[in-house]
N, C-alpha and C positions, 0 to 999 in steps of 0.2 A: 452471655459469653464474656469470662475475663480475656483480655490481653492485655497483658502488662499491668499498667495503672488503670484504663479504661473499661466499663464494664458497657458491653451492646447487647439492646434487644433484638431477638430477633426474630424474621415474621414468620408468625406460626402455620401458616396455610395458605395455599393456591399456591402461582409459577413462582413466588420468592420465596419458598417455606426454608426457614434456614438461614436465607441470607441476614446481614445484621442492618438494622438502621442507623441511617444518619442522617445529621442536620445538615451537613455543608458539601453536596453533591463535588462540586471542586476541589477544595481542601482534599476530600479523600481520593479523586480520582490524581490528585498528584502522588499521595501518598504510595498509592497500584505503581503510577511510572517511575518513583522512587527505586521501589523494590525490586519491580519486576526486570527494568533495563538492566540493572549487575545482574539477573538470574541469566537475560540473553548472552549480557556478556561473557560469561563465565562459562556459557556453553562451547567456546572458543577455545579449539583446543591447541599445544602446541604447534601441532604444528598448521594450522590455520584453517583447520576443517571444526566444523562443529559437532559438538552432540547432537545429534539429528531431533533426541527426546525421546519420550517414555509413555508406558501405558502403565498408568498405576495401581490398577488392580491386585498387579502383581507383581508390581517396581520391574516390567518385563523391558528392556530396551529396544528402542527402532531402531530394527539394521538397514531397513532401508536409503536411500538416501537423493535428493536432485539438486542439480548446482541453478533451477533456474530458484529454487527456494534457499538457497546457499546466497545467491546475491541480494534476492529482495529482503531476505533478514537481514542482510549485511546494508541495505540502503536503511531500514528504519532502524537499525542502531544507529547509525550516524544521525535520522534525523531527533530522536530521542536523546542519546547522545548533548547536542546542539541546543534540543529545547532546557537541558538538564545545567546547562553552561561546563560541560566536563571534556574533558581530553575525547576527539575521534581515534587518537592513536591504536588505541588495542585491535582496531578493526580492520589495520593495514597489515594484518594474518591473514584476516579471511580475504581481504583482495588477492594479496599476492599466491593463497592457495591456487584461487581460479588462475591468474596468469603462469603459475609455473606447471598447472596438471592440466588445465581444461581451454586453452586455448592452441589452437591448430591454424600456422599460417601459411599462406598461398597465394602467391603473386599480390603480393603488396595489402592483403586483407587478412580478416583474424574473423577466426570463428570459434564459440564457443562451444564446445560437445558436452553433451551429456553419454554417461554411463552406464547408467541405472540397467540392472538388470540383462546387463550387456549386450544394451543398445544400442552403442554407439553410434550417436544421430546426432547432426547439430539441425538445434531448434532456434526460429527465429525469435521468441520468447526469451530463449534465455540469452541470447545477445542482446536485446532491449534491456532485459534488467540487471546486467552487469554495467551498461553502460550508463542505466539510472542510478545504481550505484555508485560509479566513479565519478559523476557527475556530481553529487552530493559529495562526496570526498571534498572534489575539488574546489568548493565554493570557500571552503575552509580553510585546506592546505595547499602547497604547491606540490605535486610529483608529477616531474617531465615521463618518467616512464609512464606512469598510468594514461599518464596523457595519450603519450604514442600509441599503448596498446590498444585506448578508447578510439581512436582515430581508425585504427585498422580497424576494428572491430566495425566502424559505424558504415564504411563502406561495404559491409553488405546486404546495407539495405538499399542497393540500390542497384543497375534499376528494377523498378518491384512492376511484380506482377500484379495485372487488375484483380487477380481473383483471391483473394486475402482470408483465410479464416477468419470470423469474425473475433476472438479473445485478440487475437495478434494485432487486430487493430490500435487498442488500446494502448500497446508498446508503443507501436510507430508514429501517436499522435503525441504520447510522452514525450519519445523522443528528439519530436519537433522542438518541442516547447522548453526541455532542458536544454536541447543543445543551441538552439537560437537567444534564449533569453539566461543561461545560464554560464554555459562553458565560454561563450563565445564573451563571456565578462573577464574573463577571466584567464585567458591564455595570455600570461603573459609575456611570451616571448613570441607573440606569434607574427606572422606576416598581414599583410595589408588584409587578405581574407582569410573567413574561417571555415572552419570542417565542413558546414554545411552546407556553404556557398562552392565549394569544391564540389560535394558531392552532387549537388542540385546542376549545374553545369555540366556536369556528363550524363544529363538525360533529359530525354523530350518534354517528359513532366519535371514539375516542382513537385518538391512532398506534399507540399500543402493543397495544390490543385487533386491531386490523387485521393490526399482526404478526402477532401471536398466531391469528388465525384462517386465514392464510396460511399459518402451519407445520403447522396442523389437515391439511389436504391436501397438506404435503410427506412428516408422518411416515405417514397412512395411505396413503401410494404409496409406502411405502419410499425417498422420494429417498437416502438415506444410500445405494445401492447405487450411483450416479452418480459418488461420491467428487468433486464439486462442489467446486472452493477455493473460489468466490466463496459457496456455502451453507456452507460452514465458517466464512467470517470472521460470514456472518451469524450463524449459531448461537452462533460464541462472545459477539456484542456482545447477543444474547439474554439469555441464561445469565447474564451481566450485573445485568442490569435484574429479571430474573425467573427464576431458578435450581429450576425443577420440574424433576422426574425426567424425564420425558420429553423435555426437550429436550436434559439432560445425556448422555442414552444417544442420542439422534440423533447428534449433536454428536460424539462417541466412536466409534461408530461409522462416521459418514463417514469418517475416517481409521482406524479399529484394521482395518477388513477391505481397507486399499487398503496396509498398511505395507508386504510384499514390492514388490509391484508400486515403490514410491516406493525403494526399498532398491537395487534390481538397477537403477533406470532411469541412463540413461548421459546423457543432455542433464540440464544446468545449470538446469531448471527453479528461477525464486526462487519462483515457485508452489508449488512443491514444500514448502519450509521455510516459507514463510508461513501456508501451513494447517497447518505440525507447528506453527508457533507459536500460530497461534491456538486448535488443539484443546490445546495447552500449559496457556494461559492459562484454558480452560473446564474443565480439570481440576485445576489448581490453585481454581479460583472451586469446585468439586465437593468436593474433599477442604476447601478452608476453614472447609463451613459442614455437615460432619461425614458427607459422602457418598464416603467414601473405599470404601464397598462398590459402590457405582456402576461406580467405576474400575477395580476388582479385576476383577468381573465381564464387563467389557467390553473391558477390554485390557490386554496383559504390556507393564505399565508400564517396566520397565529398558529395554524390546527399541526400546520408542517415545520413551525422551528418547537411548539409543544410535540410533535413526534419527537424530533430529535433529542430533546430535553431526556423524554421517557424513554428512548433507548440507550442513550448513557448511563442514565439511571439502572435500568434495569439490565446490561450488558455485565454489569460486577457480581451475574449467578455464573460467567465464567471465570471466575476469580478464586482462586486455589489462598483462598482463607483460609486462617487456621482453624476453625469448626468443622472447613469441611476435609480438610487433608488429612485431618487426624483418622477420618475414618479409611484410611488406605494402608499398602502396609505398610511402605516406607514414607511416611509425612513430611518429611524432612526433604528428599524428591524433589516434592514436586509444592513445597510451598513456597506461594506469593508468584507461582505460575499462572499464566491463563493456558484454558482446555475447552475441547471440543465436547458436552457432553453425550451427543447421539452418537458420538465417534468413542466411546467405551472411555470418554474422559481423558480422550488422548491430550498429550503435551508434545508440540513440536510446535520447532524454530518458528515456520509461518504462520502457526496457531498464534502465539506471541506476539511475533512481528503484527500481524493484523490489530489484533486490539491496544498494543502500544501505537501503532502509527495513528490510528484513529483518532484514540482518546489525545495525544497531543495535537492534532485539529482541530478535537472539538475545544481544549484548553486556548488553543491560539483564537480561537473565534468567540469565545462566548465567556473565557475568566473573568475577565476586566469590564 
């Protein structure tokens, strides 16, 4: 394949037939978040809703649309954005879309609704990840408004009930961990305490003890045998905050007895690399503070940062390269997109958002 001045081979057969080779796994995966970040951003439309994306079969557009994927695209441009060293401003559309259409307030709290299909529900998901969004904003910039609106918004997660779907957990340990080690850096105008400490004081529990009694009955049902990404990311923002053995061997676990399975699978899952990143980051937090027998114990360390390696690697067959865009009808679309391929090669925001947030973790952890 020419591109440009560049000519790539590429591999003639098995699960990469097509894709092209290269030498320098990194180099080119900057190159993907080079491109790809202007494709997200540019799906930003005036008035601060996005192009939801495309099925390019037949260049057909998604009318569908959810504002809980409205915000988490809007968190990993900022943090793509950030890695890229460029201006967050253009994304202060897509915020302010959600505060001026999708937030509903009531005695002193802010709830986010969704629409979809004329639903009108508010889900505790997409208050978590509006507020993981503004949260990344804010590390950044100062805005008192998003502030106040995040503050409303965080008070309704409280007080929470014991009985928790398990996806939703993953928000609510998020959003321990941004807003205790994050916002609370960063309010600068704020009073002697912060949001959390507010919200924690009008209730019998702490968030954190409520985690913590929640994973009480993940690890005695064995969830680790589920291989759960969204209990992976939880475990690791866990381990975090409260690094006991037993959540370091859950945590390890849920991915050391699923690595074959993730090794041999053939779809581009960015699921896939985001739970090896996040069990990454829970064994690195394991060996830092001297549980490096944890790790040994529980999984062949070489075999599992070599996983991760080879799903980087092999994650760029979701990569709307130009050999393979051309074969659609409009190329132009949907190139230097990433796509779902069992999903009829769809393109959308959180299809994007996924493998840009990823591949700048795996850049932050393993370039240098």
């Amino acid at each position: 394949m020419l591109d440009g001045d560049e000519v790539f081979e590429l591999f003639s057969d098995g699960n990469r037939k097509g894709l092209r080779k290269v030498n320098n796994l990194h180099q080119e995966i900057d190159k993907m978040i080079n491109t790809s970040v202007p494709y997200l951003k540019n799906m930003i439309t005036k008035n601060g809703k996005y192009n939801y994306g495309y099925f390019p079969h037949f260049d057909k557009k998604i009318n569908f649309y959810n504002i809980l994927r409205h915000s988490s695209s809007t968190y990993a441009l900022i943090e793509d954005l950030n890695y890229l060293n460029q201006s967050i401003e253009p994304v202060e559309k897509a915020i302010d879309y959600i505060i001026d259409n999708y937030i509903y307030e009531q005695d002193g709290r802010g709830y986010v609704f969704d629409n979809t299909e004329n639903s009108n529900e508010i889900n505790l998901g997409q208050n978590a990840s509006f507020i993981f969004a503004v949260c990344e904003y804010l590390k950044k910039n100062k805005n008192k408004r998003y502030l106040n609106t995040t503050q409303k918004v965080a008070k309704v997660y409280w007080p929470w009930s014991m009985k928790i779907p398990l996806k939703l957990l993953m928000y609510q340990i998020i959003l321990i961990y941004q807003l205790k080690n994050n916002l609370e850096s960063i309010l600068w105008w704020r009073s002697s305490t912060c949001i959390i400490e507010n919200i924690s004081t009008q209730s019998k529990w702490s968030l954190v003890e409520t985690v913590k009694n929640l994973f009480e009955f993940f690890i005695k049902d064995e969830y680790w045998q589920y291989h759960d990404h969204w209990l992976g990311y939880c475990t690791n923002e866990l381990v975090q905050i409260s690094p006991e053995d037993k959540y370091i061997i859950f945590g390890i676990k849920n991915v050391s007895e699923n690595l074959a399975f993730i090794r041999r699978n053939k779809l581009a899952f960015a699921t896939f690399l985001e739970m090896l990143m996040a069990s990454y980051r829970l064994i690195q937090k394991a060996k830092s503070i001297g549980k490096q027998n944890l790790v040994d114990e529980n999984i062949d360390e070489d075999k599992f940062i070599d996983t991760i390696h080879l799903r980087a690697d092999y994650q760029r067959v979701g990569y709307f390269y130009p050999e393979l865009a051309m074969c659609f009808k409009n190329p132009q679309r949907v190139l230097v997109s990433f796509f779902v391929k069992d999903q009829g090669y769809r393109v959308r925001i959180a299809d994007i958002e996924h493998f840009l947030s990823v591949y700048v973790q795996y850049q932050k952890a393993f370039k240098n």
